[in-house]
CHARMM-style PDB file with segment names, atoms N, HN, CA, C and O in Angstrom:
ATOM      1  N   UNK     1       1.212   7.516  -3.549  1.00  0.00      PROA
ATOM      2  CA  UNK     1       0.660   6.574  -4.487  1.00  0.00      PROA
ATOM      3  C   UNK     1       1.161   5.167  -4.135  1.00  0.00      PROA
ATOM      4  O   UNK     1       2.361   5.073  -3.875  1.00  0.00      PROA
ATOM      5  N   UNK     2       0.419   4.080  -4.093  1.00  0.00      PROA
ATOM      6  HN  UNK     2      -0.555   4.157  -4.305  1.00  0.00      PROA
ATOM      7  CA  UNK     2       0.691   2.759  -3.927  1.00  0.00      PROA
ATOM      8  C   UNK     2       0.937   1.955  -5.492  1.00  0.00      PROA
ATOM      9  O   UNK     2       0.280   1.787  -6.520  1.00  0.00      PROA
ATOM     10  N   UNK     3       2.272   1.593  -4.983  1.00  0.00      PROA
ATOM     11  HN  UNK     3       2.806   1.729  -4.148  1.00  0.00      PROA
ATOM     12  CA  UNK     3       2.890   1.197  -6.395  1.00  0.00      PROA
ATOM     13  C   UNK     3       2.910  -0.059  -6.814  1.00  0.00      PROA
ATOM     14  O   UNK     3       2.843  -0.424  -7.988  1.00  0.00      PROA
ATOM     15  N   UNK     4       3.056  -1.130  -5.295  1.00  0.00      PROA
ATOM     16  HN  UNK     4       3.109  -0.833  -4.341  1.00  0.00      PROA
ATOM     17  CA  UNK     4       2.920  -2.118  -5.151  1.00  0.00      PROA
ATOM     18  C   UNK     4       2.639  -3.055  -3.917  1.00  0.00      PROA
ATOM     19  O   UNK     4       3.050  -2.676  -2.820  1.00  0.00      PROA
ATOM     20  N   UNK     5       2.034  -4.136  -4.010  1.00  0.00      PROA
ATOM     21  HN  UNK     5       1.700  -4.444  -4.901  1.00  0.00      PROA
ATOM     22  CA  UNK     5       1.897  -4.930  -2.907  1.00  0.00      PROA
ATOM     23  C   UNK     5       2.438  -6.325  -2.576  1.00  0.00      PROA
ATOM     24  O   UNK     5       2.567  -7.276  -3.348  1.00  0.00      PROA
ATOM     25  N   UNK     6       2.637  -6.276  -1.675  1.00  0.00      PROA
ATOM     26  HN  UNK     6       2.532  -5.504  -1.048  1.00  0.00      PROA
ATOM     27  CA  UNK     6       3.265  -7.984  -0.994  1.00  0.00      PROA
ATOM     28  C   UNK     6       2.707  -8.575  -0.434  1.00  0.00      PROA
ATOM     29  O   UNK     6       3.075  -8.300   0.708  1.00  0.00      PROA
ATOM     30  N   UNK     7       1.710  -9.562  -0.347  1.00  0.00      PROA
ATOM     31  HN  UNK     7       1.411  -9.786  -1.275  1.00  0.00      PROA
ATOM     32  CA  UNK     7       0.920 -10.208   0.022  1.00  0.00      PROA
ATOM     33  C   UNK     7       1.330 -11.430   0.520  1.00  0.00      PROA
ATOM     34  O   UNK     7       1.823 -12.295  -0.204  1.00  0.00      PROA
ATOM     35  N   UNK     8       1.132 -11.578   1.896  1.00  0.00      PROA
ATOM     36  HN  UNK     8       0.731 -10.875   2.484  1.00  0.00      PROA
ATOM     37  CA  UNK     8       1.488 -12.954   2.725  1.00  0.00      PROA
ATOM     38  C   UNK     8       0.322 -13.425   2.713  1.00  0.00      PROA
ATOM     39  O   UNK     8      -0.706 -12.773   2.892  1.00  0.00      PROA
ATOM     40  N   UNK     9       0.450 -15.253   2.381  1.00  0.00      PROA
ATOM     41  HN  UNK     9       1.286 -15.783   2.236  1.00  0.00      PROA
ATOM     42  CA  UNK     9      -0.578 -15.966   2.428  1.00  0.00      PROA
ATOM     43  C   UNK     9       0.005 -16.893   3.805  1.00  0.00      PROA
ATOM     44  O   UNK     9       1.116 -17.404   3.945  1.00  0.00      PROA
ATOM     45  N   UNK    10      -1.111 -16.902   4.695  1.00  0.00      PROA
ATOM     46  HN  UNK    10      -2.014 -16.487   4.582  1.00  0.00      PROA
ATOM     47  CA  UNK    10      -0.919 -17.796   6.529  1.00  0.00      PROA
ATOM     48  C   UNK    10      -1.396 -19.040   5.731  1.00  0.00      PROA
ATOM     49  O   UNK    10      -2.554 -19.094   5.315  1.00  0.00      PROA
ATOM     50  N   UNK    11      -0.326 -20.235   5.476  1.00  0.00      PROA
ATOM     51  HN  UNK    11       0.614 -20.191   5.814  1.00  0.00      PROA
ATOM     52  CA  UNK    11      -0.907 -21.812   5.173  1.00  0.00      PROA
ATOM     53  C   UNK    11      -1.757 -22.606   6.275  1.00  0.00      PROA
ATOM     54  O   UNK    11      -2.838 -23.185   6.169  1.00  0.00      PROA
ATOM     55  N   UNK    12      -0.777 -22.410   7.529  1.00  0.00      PROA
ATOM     56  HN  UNK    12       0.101 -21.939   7.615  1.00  0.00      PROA
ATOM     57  CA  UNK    12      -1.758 -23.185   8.724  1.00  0.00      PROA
ATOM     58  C   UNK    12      -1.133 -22.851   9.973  1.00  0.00      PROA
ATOM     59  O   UNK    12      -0.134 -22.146   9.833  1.00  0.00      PROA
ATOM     60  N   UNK    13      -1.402 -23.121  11.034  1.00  0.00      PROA
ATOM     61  HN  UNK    13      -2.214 -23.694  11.148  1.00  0.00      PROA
ATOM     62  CA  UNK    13      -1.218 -22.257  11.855  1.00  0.00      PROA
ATOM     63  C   UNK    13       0.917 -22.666  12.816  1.00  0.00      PROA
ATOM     64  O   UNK    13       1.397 -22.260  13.874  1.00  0.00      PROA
ATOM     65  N   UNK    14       1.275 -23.236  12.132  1.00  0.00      PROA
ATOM     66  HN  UNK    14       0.885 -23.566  11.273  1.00  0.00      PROA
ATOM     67  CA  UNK    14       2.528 -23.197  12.274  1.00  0.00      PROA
ATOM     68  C   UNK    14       2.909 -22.267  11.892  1.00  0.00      PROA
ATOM     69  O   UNK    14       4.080 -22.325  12.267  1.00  0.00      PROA
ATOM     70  N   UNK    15       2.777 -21.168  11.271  1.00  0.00      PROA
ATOM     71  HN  UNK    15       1.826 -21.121  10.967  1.00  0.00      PROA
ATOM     72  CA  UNK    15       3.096 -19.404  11.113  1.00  0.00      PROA
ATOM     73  C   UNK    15       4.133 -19.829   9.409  1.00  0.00      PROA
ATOM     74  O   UNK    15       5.051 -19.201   8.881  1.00  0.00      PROA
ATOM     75  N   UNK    16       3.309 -21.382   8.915  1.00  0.00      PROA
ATOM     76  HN  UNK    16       2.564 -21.892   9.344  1.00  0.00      PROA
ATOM     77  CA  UNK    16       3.913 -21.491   7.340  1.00  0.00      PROA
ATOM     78  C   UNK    16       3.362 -20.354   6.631  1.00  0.00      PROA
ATOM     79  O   UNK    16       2.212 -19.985   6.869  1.00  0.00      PROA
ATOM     80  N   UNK    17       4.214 -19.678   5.642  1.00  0.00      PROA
ATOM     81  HN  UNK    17       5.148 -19.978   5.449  1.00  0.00      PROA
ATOM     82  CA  UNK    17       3.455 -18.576   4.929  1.00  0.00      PROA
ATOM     83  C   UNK    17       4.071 -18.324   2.902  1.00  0.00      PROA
ATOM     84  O   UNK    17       5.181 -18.057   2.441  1.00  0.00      PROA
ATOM     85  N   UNK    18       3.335 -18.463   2.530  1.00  0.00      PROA
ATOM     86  HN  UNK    18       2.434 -18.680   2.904  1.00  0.00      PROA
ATOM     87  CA  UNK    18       3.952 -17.907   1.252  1.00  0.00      PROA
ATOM     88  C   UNK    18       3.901 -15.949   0.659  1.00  0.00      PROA
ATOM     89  O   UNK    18       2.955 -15.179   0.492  1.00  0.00      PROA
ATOM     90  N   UNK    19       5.329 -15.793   0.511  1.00  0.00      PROA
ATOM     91  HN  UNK    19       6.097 -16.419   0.647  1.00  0.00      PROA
ATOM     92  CA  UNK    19       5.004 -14.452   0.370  1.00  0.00      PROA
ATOM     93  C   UNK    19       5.185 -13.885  -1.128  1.00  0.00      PROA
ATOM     94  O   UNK    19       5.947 -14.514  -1.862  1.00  0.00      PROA
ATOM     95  N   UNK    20       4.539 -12.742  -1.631  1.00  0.00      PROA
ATOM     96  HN  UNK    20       3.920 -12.232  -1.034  1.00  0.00      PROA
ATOM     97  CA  UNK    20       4.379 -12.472  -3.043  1.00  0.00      PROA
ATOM     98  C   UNK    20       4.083 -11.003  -3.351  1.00  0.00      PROA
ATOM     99  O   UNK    20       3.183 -10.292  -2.903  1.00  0.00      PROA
ATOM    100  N   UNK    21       5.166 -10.685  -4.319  1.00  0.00      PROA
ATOM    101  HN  UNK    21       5.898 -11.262  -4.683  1.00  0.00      PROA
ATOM    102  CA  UNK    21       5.407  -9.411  -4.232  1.00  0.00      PROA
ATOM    103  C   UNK    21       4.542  -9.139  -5.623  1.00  0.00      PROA
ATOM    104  O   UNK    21       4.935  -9.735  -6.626  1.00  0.00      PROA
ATOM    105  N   UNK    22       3.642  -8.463  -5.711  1.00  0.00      PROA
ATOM    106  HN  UNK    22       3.323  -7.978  -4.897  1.00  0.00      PROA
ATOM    107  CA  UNK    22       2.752  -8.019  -6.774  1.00  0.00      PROA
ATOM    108  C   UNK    22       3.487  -6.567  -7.791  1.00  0.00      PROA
ATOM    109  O   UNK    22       4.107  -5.691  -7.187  1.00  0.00      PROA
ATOM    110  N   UNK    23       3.316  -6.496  -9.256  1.00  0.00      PROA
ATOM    111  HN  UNK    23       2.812  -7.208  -9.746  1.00  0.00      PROA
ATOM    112  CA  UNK    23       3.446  -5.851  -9.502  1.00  0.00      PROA
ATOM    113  C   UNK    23       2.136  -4.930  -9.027  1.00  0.00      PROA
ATOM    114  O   UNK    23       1.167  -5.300  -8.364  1.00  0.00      PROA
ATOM    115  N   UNK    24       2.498  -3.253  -9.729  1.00  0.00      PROA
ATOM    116  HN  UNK    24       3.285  -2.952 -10.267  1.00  0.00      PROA
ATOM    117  CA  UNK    24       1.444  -2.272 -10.081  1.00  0.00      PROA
ATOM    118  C   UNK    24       0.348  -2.767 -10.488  1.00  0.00      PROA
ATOM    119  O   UNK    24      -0.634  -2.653  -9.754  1.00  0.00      PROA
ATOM    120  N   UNK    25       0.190  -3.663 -12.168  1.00  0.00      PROA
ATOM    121  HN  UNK    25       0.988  -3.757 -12.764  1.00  0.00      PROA
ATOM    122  CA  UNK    25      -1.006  -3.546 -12.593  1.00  0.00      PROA
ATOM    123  C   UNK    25      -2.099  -4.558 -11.528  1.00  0.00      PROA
ATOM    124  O   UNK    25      -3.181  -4.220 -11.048  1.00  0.00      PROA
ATOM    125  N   UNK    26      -1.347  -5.916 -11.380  1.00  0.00      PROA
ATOM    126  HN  UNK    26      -0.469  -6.191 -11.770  1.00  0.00      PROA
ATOM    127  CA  UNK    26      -1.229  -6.961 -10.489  1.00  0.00      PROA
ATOM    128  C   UNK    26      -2.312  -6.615  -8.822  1.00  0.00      PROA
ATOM    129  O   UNK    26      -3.282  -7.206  -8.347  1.00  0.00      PROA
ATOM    130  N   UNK    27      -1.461  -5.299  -8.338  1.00  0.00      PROA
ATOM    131  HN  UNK    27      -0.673  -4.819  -8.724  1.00  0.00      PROA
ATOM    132  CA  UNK    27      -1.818  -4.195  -7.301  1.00  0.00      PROA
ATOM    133  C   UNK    27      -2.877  -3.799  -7.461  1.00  0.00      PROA
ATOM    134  O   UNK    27      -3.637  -3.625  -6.508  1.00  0.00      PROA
ATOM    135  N   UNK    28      -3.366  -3.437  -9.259  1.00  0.00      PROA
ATOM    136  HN  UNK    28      -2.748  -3.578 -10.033  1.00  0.00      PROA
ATOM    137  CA  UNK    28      -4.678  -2.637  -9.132  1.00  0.00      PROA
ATOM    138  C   UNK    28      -5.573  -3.707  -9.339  1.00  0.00      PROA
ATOM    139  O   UNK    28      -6.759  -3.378  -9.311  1.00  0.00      PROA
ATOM    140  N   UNK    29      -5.384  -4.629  -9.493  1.00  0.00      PROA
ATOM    141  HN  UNK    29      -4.421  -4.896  -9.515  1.00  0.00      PROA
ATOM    142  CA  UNK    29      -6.553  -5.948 -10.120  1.00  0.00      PROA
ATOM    143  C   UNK    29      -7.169  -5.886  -8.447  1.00  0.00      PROA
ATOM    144  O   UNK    29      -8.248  -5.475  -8.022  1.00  0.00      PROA
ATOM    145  N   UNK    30      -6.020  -6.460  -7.762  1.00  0.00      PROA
ATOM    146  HN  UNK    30      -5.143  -6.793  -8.108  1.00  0.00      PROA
ATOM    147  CA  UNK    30      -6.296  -7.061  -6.397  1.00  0.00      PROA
ATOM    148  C   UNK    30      -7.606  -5.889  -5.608  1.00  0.00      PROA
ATOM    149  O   UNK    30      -8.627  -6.174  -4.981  1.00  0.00      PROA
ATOM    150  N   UNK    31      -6.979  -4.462  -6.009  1.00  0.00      PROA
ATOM    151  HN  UNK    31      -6.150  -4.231  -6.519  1.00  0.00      PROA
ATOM    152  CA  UNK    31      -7.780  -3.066  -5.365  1.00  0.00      PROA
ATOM    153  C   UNK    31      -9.149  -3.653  -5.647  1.00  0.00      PROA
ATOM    154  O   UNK    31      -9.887  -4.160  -4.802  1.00  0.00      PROA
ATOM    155  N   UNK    32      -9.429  -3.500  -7.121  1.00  0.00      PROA
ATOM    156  HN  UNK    32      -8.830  -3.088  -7.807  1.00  0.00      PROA
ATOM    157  CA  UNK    32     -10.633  -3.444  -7.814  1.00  0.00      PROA
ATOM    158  C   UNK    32     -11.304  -3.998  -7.469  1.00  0.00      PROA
ATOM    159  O   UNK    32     -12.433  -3.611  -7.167  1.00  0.00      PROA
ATOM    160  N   UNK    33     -10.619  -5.854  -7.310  1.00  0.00      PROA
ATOM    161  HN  UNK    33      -9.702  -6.168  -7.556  1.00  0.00      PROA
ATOM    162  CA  UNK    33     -11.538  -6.814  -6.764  1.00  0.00      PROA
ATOM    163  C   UNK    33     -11.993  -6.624  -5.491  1.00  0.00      PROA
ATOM    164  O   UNK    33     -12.997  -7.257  -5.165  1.00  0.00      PROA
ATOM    165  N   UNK    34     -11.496  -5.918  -4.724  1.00  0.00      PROA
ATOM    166  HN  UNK    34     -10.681  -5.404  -4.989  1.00  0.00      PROA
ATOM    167  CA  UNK    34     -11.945  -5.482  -3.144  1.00  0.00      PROA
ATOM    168  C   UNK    34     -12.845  -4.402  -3.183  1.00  0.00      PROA
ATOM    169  O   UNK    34     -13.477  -4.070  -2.180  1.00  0.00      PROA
ATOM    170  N   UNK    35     -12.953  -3.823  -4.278  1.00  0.00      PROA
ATOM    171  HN  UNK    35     -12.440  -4.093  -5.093  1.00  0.00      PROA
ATOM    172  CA  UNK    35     -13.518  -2.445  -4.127  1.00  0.00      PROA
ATOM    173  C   UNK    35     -12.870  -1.333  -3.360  1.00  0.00      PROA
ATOM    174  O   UNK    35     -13.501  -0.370  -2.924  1.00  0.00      PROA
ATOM    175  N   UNK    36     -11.195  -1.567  -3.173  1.00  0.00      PROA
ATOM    176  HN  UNK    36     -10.683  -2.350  -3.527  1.00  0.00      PROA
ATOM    177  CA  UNK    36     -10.676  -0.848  -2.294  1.00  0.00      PROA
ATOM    178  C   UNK    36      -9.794   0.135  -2.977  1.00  0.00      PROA
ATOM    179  O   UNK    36      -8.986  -0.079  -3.881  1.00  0.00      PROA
ATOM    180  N   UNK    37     -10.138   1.422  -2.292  1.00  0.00      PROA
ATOM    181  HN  UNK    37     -10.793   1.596  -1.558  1.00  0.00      PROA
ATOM    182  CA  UNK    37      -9.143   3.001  -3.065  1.00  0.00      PROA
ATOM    183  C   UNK    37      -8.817   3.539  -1.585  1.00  0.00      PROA
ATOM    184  O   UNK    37      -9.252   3.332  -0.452  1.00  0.00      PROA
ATOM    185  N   UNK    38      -8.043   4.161  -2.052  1.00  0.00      PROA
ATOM    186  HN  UNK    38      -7.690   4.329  -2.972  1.00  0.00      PROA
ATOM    187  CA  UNK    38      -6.666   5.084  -0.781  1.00  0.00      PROA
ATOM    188  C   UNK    38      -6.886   6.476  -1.257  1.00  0.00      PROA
ATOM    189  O   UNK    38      -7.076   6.775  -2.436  1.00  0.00      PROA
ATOM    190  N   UNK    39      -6.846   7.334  -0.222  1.00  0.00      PROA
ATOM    191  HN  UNK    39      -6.692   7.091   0.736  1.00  0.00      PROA
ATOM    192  CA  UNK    39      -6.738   8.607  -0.442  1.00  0.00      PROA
ATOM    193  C   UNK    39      -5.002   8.695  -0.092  1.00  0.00      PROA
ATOM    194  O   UNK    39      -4.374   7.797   0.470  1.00  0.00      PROA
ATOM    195  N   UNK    40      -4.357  10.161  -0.633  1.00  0.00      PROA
ATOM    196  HN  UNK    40      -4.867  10.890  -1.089  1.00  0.00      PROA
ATOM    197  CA  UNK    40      -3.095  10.213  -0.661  1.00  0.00      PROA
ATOM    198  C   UNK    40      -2.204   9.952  -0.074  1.00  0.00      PROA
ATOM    199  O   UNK    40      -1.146   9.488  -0.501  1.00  0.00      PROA
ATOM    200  N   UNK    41      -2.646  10.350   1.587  1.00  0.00      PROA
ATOM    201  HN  UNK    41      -3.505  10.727   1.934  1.00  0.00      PROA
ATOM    202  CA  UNK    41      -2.679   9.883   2.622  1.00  0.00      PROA
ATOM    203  C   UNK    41      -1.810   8.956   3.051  1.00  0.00      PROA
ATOM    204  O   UNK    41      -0.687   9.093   3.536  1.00  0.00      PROA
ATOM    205  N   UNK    42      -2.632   7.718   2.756  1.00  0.00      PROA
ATOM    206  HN  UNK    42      -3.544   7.606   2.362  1.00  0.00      PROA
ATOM    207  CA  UNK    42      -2.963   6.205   2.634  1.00  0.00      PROA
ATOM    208  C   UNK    42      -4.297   5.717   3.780  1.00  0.00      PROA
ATOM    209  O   UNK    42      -4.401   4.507   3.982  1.00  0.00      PROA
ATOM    210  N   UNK    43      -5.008   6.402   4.301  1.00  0.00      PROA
ATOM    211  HN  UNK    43      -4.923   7.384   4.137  1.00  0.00      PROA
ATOM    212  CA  UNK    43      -5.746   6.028   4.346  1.00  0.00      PROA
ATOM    213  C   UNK    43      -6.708   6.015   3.880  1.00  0.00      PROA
ATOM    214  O   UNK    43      -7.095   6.990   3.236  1.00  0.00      PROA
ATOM    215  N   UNK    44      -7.587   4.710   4.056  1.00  0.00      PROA
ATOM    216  HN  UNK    44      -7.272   3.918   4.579  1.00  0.00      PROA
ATOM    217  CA  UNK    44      -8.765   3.721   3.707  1.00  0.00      PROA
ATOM    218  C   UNK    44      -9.832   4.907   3.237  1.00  0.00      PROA
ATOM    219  O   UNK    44     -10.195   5.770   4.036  1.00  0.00      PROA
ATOM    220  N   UNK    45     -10.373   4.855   1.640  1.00  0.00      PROA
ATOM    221  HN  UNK    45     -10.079   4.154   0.991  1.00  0.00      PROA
ATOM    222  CA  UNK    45     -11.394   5.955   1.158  1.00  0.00      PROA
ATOM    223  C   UNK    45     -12.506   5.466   0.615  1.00  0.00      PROA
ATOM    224  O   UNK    45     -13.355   6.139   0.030  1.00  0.00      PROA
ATOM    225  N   UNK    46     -12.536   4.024   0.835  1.00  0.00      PROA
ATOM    226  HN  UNK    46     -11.847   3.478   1.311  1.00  0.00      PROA
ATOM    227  CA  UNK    46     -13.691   2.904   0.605  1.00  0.00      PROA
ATOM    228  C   UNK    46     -13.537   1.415   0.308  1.00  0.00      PROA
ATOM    229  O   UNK    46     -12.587   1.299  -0.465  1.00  0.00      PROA
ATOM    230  N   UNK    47     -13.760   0.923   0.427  1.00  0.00      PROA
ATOM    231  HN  UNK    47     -14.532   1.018   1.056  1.00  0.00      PROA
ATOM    232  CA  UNK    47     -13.810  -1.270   0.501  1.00  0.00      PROA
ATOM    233  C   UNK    47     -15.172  -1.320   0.921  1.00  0.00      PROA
ATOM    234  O   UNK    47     -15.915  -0.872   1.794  1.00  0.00      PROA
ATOM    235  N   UNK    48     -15.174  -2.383  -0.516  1.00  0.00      PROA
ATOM    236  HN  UNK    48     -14.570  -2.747  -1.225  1.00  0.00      PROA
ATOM    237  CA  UNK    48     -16.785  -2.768  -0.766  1.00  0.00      PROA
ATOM    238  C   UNK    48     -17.065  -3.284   0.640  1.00  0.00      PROA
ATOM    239  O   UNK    48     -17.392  -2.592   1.604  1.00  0.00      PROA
ATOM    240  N   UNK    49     -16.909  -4.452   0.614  1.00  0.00      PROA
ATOM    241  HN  UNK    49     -16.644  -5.015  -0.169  1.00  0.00      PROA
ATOM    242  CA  UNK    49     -17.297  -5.322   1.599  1.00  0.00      PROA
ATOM    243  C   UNK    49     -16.829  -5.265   3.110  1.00  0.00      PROA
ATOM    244  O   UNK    49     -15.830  -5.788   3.605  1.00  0.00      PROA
ATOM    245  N   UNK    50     -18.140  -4.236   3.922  1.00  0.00      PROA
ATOM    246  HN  UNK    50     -18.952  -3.812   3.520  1.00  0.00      PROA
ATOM    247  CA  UNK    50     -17.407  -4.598   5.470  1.00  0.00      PROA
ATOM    248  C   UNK    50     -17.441  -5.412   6.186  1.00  0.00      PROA
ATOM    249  O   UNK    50     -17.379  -5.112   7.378  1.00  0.00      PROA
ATOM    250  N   UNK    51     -17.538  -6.627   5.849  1.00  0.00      PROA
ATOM    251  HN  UNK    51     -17.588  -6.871   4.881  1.00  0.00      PROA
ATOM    252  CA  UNK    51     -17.337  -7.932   6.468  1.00  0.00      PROA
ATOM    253  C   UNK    51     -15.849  -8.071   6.034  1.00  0.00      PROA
ATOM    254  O   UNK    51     -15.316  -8.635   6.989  1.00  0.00      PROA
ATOM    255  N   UNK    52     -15.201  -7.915   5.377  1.00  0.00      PROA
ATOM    256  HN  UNK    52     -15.634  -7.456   4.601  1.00  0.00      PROA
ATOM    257  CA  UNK    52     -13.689  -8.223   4.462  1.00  0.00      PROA
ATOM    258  C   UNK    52     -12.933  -7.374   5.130  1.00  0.00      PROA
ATOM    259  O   UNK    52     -11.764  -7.648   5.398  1.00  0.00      PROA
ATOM    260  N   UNK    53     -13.704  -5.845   5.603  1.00  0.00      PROA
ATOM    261  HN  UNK    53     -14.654  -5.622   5.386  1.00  0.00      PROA
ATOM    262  CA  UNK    53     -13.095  -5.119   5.487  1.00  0.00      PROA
ATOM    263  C   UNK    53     -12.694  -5.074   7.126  1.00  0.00      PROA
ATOM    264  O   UNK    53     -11.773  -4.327   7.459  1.00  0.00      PROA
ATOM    265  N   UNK    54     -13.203  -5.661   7.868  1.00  0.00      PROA
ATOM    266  HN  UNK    54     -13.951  -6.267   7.597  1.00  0.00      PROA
ATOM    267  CA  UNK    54     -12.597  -5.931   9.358  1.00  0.00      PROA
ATOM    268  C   UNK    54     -10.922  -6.818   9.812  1.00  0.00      PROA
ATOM    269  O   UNK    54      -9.980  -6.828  10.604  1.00  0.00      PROA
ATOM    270  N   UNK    55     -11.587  -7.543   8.450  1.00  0.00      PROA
ATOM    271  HN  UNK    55     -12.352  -7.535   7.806  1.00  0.00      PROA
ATOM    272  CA  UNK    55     -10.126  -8.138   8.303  1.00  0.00      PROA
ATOM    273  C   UNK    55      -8.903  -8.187   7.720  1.00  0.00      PROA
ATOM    274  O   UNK    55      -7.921  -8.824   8.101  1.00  0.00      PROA
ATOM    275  N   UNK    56      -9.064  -7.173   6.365  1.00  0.00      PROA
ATOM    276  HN  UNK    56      -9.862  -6.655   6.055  1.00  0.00      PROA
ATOM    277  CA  UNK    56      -7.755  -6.756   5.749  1.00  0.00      PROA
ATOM    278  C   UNK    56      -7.426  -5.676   6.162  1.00  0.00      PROA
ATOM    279  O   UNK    56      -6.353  -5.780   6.756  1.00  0.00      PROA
ATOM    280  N   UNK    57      -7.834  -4.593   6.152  1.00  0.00      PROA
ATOM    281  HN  UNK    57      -8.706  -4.508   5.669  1.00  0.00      PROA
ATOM    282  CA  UNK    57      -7.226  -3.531   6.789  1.00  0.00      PROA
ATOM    283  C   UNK    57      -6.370  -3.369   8.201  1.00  0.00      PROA
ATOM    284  O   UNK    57      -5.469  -2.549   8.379  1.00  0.00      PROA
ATOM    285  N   UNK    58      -6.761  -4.146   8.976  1.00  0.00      PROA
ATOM    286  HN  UNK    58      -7.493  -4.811   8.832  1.00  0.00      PROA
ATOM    287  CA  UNK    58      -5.659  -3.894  10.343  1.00  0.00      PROA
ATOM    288  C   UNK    58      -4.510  -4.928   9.432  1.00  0.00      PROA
ATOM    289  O   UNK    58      -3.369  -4.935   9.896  1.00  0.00      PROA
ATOM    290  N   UNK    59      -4.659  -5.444   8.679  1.00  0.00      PROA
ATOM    291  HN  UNK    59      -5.586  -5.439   8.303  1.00  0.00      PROA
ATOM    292  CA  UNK    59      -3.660  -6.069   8.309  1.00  0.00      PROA
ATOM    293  C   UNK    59      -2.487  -5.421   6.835  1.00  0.00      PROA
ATOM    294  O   UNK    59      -1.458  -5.906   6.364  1.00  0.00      PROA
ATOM    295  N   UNK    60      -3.127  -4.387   6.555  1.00  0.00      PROA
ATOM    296  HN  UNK    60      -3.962  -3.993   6.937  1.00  0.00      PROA
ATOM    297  CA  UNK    60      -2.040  -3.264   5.367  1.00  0.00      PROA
ATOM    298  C   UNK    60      -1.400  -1.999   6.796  1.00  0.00      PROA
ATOM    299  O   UNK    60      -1.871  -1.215   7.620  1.00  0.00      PROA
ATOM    300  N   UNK    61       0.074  -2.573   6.272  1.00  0.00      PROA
ATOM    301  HN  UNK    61       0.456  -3.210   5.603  1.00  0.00      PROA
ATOM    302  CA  UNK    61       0.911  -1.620   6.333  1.00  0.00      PROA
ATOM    303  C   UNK    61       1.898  -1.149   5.380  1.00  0.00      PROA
ATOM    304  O   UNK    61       2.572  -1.914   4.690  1.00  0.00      PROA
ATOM    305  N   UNK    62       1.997   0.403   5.339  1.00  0.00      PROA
ATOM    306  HN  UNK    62       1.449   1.024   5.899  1.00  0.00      PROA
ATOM    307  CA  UNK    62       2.267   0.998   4.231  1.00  0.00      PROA
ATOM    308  C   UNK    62       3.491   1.349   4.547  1.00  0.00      PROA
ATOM    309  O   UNK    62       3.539   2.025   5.575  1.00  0.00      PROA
ATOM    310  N   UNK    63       4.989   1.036   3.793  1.00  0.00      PROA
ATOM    311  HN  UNK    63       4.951   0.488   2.958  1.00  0.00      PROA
ATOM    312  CA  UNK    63       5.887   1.311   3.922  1.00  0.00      PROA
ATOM    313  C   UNK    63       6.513   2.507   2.587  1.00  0.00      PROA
ATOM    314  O   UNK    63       6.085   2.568   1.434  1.00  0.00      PROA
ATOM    315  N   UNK    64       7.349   3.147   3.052  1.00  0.00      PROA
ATOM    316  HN  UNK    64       7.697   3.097   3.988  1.00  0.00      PROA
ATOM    317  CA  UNK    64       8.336   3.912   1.901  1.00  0.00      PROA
ATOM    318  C   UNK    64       9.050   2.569   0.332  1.00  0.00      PROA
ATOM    319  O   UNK    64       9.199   1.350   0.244  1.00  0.00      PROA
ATOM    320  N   UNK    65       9.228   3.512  -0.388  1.00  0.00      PROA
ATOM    321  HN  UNK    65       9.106   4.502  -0.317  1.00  0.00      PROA
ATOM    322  CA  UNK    65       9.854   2.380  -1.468  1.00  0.00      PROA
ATOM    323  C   UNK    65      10.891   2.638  -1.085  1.00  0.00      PROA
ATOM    324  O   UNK    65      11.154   3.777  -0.698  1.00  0.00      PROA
ATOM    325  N   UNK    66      12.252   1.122  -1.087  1.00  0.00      PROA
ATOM    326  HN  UNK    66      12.039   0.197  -1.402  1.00  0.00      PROA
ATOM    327  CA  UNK    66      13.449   1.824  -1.058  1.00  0.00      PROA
ATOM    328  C   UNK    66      14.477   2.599  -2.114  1.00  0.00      PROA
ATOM    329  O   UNK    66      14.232   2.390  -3.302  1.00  0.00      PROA
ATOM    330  N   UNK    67      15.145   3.117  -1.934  1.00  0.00      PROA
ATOM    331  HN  UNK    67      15.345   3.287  -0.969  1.00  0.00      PROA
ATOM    332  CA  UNK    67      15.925   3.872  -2.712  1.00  0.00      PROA
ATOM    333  C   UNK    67      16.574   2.731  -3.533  1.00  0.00      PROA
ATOM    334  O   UNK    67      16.971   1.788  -2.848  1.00  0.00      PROA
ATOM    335  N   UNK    68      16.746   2.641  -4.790  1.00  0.00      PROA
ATOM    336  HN  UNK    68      16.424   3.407  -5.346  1.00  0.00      PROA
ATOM    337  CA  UNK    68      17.900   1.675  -5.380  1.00  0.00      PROA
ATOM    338  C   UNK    68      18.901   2.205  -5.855  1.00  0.00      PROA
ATOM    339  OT1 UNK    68      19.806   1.511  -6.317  1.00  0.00      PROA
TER     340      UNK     68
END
């Protein structure tokens, strides 16, 4: 299950970036608006848009949560 996401925003091409750690609900807004769901897996089980979808996906990588 994907619990949460971190989303790097690229400002310009000096590799400036702002990074942002999303909650859960935060996580599912972002899904919805993409039209994007995960099978258990984690891989890709639909995204609306395949024009979008050339470009976010090579770009999710799915890591373990860490232990606290």
């Amino acid at each position: 299950m994907i619990e949460s996401v971190e989303l790097n925003i690229y400002l310009d091409d000096d590799n400036n970036s702002v990074s942002l750690s999303l909650s859960p609900v935060q996580t599912e807004v972002i899904f919805k608006a993409l039209g994007l769901q995960f099978h258990q897996d984690n891989t890709c089980s639909h995204f609306s848009d395949q024009t979008l979808k050339k470009h976010i996906l090579p770009k999710v990588n799915f890591k373990e949560k860490p232990l606290s």
